[in-house]
C-alpha positions as CSV (number, residue, x, y, z in Angstrom):
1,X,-69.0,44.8,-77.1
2,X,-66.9,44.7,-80.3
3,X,-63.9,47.6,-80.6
4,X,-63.3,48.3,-76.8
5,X,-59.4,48.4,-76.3
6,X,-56.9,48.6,-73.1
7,X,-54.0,50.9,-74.0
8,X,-50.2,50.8,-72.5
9,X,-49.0,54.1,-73.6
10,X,-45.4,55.0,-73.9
11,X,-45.0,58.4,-74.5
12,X,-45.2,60.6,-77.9
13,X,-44.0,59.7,-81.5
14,X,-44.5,56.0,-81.0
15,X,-44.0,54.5,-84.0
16,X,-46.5,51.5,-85.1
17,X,-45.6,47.7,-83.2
18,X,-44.5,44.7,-84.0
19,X,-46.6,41.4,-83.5
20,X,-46.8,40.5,-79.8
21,X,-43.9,41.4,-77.7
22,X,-42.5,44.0,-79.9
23,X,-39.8,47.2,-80.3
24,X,-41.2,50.7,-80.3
25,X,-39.7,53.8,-81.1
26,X,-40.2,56.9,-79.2
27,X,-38.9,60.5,-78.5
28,X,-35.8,61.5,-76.8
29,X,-35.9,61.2,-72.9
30,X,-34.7,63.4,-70.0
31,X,-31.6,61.5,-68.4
32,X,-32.9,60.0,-65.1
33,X,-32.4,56.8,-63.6
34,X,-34.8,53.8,-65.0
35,X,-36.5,53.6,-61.6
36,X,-38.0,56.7,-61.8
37,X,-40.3,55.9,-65.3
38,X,-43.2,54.1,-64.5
39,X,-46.0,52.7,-66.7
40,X,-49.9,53.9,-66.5
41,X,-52.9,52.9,-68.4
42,X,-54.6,55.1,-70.5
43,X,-58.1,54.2,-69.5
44,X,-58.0,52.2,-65.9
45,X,-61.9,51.1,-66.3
46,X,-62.7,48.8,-68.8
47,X,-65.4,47.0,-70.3
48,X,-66.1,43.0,-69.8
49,X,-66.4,41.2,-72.9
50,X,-64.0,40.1,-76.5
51,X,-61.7,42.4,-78.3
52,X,-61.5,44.8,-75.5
53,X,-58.3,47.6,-76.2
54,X,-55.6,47.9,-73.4
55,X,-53.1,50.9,-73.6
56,X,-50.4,51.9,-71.6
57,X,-47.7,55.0,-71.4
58,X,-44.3,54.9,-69.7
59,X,-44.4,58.0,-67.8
60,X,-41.0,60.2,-67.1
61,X,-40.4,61.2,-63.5
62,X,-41.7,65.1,-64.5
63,X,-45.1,63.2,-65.8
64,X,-43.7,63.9,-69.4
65,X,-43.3,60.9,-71.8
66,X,-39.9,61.5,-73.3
67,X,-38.2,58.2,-73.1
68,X,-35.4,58.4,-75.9
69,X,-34.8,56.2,-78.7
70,X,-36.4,52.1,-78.7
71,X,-38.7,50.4,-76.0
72,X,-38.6,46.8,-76.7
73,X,-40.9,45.0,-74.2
74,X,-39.5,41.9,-72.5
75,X,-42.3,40.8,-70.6
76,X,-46.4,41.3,-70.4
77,X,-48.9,39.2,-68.5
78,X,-52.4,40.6,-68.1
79,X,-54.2,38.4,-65.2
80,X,-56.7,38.8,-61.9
81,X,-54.0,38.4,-59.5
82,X,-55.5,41.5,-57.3
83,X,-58.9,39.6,-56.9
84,X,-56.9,36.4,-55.7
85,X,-56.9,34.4,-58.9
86,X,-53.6,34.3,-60.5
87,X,-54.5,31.8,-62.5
88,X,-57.1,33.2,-64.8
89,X,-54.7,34.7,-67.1
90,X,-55.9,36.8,-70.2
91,X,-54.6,36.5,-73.8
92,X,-52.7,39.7,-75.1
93,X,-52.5,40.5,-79.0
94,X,-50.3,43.9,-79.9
95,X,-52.2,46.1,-82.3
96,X,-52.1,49.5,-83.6
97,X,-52.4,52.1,-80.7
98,X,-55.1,54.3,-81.0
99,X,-52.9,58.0,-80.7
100,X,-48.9,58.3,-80.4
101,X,-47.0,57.6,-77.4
102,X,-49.1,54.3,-76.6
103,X,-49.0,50.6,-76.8
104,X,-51.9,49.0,-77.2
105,X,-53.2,45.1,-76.8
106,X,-56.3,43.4,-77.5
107,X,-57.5,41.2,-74.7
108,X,-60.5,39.1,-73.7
109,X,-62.0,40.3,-70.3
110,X,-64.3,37.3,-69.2
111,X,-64.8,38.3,-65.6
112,X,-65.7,41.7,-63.6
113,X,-63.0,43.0,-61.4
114,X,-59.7,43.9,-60.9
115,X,-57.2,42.8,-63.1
116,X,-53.3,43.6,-63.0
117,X,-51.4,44.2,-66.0
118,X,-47.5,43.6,-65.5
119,X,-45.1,44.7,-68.1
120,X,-41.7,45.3,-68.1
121,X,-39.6,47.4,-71.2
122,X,-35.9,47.8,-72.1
123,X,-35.5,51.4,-73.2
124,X,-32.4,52.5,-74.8
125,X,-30.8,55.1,-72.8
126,X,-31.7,54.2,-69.5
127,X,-29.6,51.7,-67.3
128,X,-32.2,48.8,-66.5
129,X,-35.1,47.6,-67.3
130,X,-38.5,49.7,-66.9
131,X,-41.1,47.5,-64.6
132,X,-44.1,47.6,-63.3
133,X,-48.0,46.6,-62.6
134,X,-50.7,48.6,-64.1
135,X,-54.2,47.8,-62.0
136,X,-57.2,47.9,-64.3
137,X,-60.8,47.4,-63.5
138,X,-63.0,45.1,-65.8
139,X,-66.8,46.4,-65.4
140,X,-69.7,44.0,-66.6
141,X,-71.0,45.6,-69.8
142,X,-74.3,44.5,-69.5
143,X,-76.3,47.5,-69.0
144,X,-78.5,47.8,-71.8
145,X,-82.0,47.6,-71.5
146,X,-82.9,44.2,-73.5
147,X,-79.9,41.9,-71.1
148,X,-80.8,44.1,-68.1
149,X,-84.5,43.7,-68.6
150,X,-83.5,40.1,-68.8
151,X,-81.4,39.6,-66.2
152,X,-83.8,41.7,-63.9
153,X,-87.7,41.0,-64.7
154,X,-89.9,43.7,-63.0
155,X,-91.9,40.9,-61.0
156,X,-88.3,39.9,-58.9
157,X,-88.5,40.9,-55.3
158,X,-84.7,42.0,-53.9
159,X,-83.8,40.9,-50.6
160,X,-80.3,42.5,-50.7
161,X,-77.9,44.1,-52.5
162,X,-73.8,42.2,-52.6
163,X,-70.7,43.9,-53.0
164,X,-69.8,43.8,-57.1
165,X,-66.1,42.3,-55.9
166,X,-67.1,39.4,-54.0
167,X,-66.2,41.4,-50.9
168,X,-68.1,39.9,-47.3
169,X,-70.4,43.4,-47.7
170,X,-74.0,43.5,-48.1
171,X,-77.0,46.1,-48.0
172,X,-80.3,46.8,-47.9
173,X,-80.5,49.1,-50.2
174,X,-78.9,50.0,-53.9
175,X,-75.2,51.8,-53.4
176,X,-71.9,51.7,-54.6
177,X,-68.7,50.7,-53.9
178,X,-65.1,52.6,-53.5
179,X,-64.9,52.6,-57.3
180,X,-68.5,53.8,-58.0
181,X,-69.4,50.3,-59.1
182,X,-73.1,49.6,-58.4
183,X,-74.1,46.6,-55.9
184,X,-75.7,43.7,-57.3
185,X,-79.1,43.0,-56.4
186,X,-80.0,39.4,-54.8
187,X,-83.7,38.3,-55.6
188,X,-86.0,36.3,-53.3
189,X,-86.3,33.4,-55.6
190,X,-83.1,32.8,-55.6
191,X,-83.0,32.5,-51.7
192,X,-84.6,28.7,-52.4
193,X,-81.8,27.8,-54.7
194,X,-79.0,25.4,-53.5
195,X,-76.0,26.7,-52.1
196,X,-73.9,28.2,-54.9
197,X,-76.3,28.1,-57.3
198,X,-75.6,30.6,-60.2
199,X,-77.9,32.5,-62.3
200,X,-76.1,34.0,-65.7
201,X,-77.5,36.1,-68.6
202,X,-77.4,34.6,-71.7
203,X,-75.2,37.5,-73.2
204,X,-72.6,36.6,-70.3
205,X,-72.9,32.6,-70.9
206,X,-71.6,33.5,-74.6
207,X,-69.3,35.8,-74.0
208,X,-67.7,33.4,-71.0
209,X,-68.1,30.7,-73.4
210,X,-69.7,28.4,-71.5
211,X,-70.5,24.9,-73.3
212,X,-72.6,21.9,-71.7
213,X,-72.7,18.5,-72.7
214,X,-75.5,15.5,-71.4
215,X,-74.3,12.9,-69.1
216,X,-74.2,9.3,-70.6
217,X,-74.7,5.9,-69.7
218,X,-71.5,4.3,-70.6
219,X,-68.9,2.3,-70.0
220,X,-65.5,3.4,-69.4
221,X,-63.0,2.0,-70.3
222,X,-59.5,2.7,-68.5
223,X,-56.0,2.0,-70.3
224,X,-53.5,0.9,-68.0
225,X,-49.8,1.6,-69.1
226,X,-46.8,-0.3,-68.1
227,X,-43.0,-0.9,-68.8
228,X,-41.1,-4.5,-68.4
229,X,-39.1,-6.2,-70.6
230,X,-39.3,-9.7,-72.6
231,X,-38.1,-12.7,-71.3
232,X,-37.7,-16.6,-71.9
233,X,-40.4,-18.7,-71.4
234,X,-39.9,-21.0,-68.3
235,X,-41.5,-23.8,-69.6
236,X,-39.9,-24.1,-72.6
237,X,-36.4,-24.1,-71.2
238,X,-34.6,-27.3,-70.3
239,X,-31.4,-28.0,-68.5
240,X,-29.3,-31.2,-69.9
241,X,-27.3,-32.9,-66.7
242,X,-24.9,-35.5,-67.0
243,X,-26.4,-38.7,-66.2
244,X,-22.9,-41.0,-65.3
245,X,-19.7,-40.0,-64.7
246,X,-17.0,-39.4,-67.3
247,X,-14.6,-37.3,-68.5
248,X,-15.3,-34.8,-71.3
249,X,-13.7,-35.9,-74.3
250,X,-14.9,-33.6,-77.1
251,X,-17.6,-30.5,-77.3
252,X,-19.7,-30.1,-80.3
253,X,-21.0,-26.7,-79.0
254,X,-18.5,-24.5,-78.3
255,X,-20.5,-21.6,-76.9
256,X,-23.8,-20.4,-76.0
257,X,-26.6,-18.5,-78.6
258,X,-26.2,-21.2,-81.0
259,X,-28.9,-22.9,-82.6
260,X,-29.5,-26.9,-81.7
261,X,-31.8,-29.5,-82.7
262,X,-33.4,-32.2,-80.5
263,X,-31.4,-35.3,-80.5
264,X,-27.8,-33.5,-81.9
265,X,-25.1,-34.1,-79.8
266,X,-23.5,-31.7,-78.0
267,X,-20.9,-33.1,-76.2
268,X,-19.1,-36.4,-75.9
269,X,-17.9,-38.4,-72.5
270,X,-15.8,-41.0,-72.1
271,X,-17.5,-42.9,-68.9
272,X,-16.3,-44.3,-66.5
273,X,-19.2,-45.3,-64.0
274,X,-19.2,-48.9,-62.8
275,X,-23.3,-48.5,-63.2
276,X,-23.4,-47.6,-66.8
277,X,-20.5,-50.0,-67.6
278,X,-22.2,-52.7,-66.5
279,X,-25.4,-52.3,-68.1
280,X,-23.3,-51.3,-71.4
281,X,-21.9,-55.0,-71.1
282,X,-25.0,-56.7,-70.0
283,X,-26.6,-55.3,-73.5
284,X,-23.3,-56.4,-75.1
285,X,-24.1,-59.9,-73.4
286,X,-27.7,-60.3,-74.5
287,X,-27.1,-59.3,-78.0
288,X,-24.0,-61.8,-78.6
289,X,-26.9,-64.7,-77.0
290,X,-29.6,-63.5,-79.3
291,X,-31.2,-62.9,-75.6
292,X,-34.4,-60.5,-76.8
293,X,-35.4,-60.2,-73.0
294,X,-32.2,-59.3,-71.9
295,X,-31.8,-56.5,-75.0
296,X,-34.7,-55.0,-74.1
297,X,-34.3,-54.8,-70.0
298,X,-30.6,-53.1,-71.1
299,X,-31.7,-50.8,-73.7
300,X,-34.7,-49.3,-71.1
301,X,-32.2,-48.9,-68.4
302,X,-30.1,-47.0,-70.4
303,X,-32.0,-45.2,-72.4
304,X,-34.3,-43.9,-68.9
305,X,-31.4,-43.8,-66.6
306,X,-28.4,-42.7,-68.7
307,X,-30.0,-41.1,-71.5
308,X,-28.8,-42.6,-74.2
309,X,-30.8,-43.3,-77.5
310,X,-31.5,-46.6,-79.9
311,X,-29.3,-44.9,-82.0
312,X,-26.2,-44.8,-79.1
313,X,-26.9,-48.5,-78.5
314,X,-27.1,-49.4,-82.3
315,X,-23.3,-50.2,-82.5
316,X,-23.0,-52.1,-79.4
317,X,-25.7,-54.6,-80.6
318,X,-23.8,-54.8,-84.2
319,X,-20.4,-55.4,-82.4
320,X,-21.2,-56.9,-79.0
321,X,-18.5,-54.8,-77.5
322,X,-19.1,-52.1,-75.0
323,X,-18.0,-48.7,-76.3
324,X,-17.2,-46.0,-73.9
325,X,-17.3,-42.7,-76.1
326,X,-21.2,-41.7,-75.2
327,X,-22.9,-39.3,-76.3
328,X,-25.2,-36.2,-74.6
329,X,-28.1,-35.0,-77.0
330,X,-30.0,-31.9,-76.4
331,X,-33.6,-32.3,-75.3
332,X,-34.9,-30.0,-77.5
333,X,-35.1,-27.6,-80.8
334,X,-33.7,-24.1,-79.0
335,X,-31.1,-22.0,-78.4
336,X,-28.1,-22.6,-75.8
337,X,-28.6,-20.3,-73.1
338,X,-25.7,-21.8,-70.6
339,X,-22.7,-23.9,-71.1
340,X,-20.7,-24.5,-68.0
341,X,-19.2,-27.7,-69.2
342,X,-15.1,-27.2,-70.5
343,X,-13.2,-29.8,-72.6
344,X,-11.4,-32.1,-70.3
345,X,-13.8,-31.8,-67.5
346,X,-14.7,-34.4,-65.0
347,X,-18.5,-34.8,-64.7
348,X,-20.0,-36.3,-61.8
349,X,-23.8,-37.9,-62.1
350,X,-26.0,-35.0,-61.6
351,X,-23.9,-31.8,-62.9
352,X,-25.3,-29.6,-65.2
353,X,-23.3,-29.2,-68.4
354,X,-26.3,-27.3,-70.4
355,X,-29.3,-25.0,-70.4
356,X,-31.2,-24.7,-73.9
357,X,-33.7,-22.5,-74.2
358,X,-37.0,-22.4,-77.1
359,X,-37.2,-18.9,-78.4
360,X,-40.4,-19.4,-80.6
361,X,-42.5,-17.9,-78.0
362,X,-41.3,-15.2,-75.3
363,X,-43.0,-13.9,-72.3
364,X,-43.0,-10.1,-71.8
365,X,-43.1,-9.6,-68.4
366,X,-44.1,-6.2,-66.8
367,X,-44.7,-4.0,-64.0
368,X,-47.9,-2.5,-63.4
369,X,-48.6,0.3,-60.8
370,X,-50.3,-1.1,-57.8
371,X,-53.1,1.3,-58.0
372,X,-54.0,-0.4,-61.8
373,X,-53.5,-3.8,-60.9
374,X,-57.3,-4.5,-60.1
375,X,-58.0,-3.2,-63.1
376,X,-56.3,-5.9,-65.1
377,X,-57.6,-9.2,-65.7
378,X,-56.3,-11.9,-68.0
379,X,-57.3,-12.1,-71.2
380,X,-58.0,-7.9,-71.4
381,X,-56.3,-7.0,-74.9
382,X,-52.8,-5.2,-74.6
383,X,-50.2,-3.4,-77.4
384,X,-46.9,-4.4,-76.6
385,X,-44.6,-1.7,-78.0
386,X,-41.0,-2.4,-78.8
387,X,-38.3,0.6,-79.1
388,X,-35.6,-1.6,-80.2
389,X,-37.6,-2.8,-83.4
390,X,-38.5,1.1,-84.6
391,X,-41.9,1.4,-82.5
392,X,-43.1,-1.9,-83.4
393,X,-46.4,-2.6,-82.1
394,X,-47.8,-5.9,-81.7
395,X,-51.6,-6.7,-80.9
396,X,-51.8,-9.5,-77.6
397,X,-53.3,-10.4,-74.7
398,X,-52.7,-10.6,-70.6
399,X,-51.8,-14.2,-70.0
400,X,-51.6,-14.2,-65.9
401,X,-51.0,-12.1,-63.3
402,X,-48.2,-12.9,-60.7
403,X,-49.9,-13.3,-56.8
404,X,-47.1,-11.0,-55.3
405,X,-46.1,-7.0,-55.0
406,X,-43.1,-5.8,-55.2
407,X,-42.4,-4.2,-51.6
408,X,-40.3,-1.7,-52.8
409,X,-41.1,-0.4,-56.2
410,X,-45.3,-1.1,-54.9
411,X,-45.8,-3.1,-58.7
412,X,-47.2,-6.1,-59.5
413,X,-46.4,-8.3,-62.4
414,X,-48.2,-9.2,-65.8
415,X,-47.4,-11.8,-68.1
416,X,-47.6,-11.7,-72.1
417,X,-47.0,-14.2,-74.2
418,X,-45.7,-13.3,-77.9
419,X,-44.9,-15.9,-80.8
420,X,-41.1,-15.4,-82.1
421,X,-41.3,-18.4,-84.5
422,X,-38.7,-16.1,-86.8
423,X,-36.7,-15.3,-84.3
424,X,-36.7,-11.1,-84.4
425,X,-38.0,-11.0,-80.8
426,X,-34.5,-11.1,-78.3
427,X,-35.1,-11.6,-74.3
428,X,-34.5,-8.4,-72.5
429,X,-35.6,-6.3,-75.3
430,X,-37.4,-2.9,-73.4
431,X,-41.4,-3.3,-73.7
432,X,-43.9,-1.1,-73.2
433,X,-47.4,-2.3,-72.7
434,X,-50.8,-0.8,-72.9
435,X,-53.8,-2.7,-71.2
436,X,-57.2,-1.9,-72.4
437,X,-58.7,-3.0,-69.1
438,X,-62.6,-4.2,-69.3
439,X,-64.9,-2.9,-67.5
440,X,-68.0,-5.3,-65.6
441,X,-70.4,-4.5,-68.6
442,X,-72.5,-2.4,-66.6
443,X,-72.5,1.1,-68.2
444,X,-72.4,3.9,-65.4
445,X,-73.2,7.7,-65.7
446,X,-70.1,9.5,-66.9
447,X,-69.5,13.0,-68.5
448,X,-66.1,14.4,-69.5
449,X,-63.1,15.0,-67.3
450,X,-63.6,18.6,-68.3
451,X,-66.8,18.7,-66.2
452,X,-65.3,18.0,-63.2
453,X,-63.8,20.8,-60.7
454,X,-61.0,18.8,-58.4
455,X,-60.2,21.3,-55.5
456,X,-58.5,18.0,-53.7
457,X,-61.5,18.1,-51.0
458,X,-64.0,18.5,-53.3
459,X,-65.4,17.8,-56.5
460,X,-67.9,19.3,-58.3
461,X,-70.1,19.5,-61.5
462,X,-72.5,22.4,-62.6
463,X,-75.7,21.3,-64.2
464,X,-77.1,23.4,-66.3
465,X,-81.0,23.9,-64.8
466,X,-82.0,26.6,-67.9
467,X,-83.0,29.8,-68.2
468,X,-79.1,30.8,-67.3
469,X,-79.1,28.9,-64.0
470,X,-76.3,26.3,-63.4
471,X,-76.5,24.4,-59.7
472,X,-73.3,23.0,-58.0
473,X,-73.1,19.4,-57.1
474,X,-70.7,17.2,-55.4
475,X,-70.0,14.2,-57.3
476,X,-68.4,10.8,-56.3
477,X,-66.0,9.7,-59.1
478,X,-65.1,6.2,-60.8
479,X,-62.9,4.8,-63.3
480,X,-61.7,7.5,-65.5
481,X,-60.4,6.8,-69.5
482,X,-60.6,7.5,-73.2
483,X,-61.4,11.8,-71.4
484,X,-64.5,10.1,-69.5
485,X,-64.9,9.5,-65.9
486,X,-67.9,7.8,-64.3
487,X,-69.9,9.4,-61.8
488,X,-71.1,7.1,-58.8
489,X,-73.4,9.7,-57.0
490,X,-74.5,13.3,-58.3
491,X,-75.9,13.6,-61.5
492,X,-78.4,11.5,-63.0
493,X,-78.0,10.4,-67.0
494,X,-79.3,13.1,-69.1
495,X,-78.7,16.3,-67.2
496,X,-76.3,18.8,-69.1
497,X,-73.2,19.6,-67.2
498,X,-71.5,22.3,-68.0
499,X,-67.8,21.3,-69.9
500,X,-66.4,24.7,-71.0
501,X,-66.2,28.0,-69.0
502,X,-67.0,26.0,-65.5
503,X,-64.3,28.4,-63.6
504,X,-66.1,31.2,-64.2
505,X,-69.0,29.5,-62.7
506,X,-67.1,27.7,-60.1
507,X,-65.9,31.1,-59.1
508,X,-69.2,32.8,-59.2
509,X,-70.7,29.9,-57.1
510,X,-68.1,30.2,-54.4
511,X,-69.1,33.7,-53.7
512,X,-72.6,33.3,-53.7
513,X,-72.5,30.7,-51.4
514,X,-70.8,33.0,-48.7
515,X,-72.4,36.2,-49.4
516,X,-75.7,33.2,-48.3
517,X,-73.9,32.9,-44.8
518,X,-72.9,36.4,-44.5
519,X,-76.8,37.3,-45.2
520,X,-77.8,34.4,-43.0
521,X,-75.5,35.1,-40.1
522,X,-76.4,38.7,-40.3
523,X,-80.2,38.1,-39.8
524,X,-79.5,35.3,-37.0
525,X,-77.5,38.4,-35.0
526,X,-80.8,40.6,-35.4
């Protein structure tokens, strides 16, 4: 099978092509309008198999190929469109033609049957583009004596004959088709075989390429991916709220994103509440008396009512006069994250003048597809990806999982908690997340995604029986990850399914199991 070409030809003097989709030079044409050309093939049968040689010519409307100075070819797509599968496509390569007036491509015919070669030219001298589909007809090489011989042992009894196109025709006895191609005989031992069960030479299972691979026991695991963003962490924020009235007599922190210490001041009021007045004076009053009972029922009144410090009442005790001009000290080390407090303001007991936030440790918060969210659990290991900081990855884990859905967007929410104690991490940087999800630790059958056959009703997987035979089976699927998926019912661990040249099969299968209820429909009628 090594050699065999498929020729476009062009018409004489062609001149040698470019690689792929090339110019071509050829003799003077006729004047006529560019509807009139039309492209045949050389040779319209063709062998199955590699390297097989496709020509074409680009006939004038007298038959004569005189198309005058360059073809270039725009377009070429070499596929079984006429058999009803568009989809297997063929590779072209342009090589040398074999006489003038050609242009010649090597393809790779897997599949007997009609194939449909579309090309479309610009010739110089005509007014459009030259178009059109060249039908071709790929015939299964394998007709010498040691693969028929195989393929057909002598002690095989033939129940019928099919048609060699997967039309719904049978007989009884050897013929041909329209074309002259010969039926395929159908042997009685295959009659036991499931439905769709295929049996393929070995000269066909390597030129189709077919590769199998053994099922596994394994466990698979399933990476979830998500997109949120990083935020504060609520329990490390803290709101400071005035705890008398007063007026605001000076700010220390003029605006928010600066940095505070626990205990610095941030802003200083003047009060004027008739409560902390008179517990200011009462402290005043012990102190002047020596009166260590009375000190110390002050000082916790006003340091767990009004806020104030040891160090706010150290001056009062020293003087024994009540001063007026109190401080408000920030709760924590952080960051201000609010300031709605203004110089000059009145405060009344209760009103928030601060929010400071700690920024050592964020949360990154994200949204995760409802369909994954069973799969996550906290504690599974996650890669938090950051754009703003040039791709930087950083190696955590799920901390929680929120208890609602959003109703609109149908996520739920993950928490992540990352340590920021230099401070490079900002809230509402953009995050995105990978989840390794665990699995139970139970390791379940599971071949490759490639072994599966998805039709979106069905899903199937050919194991490979030997001796050429590959059965269908439909399979129930589980998680799927890392190019695995597990299989829940269908195949057993062990058995080789077939991971490489399963549409050729697939397609194969599908046909013998209706030519089985044409044959079995036919002897219920007699």
């Amino acid at each position: 099978m090594q050699g065999k070409t498929i020729a476009l030809a062009l018409g004489t003097g062609l001149a040698l092509p470019l690689m792929g989709i090339g110019t071509y030079a050829l003799m003077p044409a006729r004047e006529a309008p560019s509807g009139a050309f039309r492209w045949e093939a050389v040779t319209s049968e063709l062998p199955v198999g590699k390297a097989t040689k496709v020509e074409l010519k680009l006939v004038s409307p007298d038959g004569v190929a005189q198309v005058g100075g360059d073809v270039r070819l725009s377009r070429t797509r070499l596929d079984m469109g006429p058999d009803g599968m568009e989809a297997m496509e063929a590779p072209l390569t342009s090589i040398e033609p074999s006489a003038d007036g050609t242009v010649a491509f090597e393809t790779e015919l897997l599949m007997a049957g009609r194939w449909a070669f579309s090309v479309e030219g610009e010739v110089e001298g005509l007014d459009a583009p030259v178009s059109g589909t060249v039908l071709l007809t790929a015939i299964d090489g394998a007709t010498d004596s040691e693969e028929t011989a195989e393929a057909a042992p002598t002690d095989r009894k033939i129940i019928y004959y099919r048609n060699p196109m997967g039309l719904p025709d049978t007989s009884p006895v050897p013929k041909q088709d329209w074309m002259g191609m010969d039926y395929i005989p159908v042997y009685a031992d295959e009659a036991n075989d499931p439905p769709g069960t295929v049996r393929i030479s070995a000269a066909k299972i390597q030129r189709a390429g077919v590769r199998t691979q053994a099922a596994e026991m394994i466990e698979v695991m399933r990476p979830v991916r998500a997109f949120g963003s990083l935020v504060t962490d609520e329990s490390r924020m803290q709101v400071l709220t005035a705890k008398f009235g007063g007026y605001v007599e000076k700010l220390f922190i003029g605006t928010t994103g600066e940095t505070v210490k626990r205990g610095e001041p941030l802003m200083q009021v003047f009060a004027d509440s008739p409560d902390v007045l008179q517990k200011l004076q009462g402290l005043a009053s012990a102190a002047r008396s020596d009166d260590r009972m009375g000190i110390e029922t002050s000082e916790y009144a006003l340091k767990n009512e009004f806020g104030l410090t040891s160090e706010d009442l150290k001056r009062i005790k020293a003087t024994f006069s009540v001063d007026r001009s109190l401080p408000l000290r920030s709760p924590i080390d952080g960051t201000v994250t609010r300031k709605p407090a203004m110089a000059g303001q009145h405060l009344s007991p209760g009103e928030m003048v601060f929010e400071v936030a700690d920024l050592s440790v964020l949360w990154v918060v994200a949204e995760v597809p409802e369909r994954d969210l069973a799969l996550v659990r906290p504690g599974d290991a996650a890669k938090v990806t950051l754009i703003a900081n040039e791709g930087e990855a950083i190696d955590a884990k799920v901390d929680f999982i929120y208890p609602d859905i959003d109703m609109a967007m149908r996520t739920g929410r993950i928490r992540i908690v990352l340590p920021n104690p230099e401070g490079r991490l900002k809230p509402g940087l953009f995050a995105e997340v990978n989840i390794e999800t665990a699995g139970d630790g139970n390791p379940k059958v599971s071949v490759p995604d490639a072994a599966v056959i998805d039709s979106g009703k069905r899903r199937v997987v050919f194991v490979a029986k030997g001796d050429g035979v590959f059965e269908p089976r439909a399979v129930e699927l589980g998680r799927r990850g890392g190019g695995m998926v597990e299989i829940t019912s269908g195949v057993e661990a062990g058995e080789e399914v077939v991971v490489a040249g399963n549409f050729l099969i697939d397609a194969e299968s599908n046909l013998n199991a209706a030519l089985a209820s044409i044959a079995a429909a036919g002897e219920s009628a007699e």
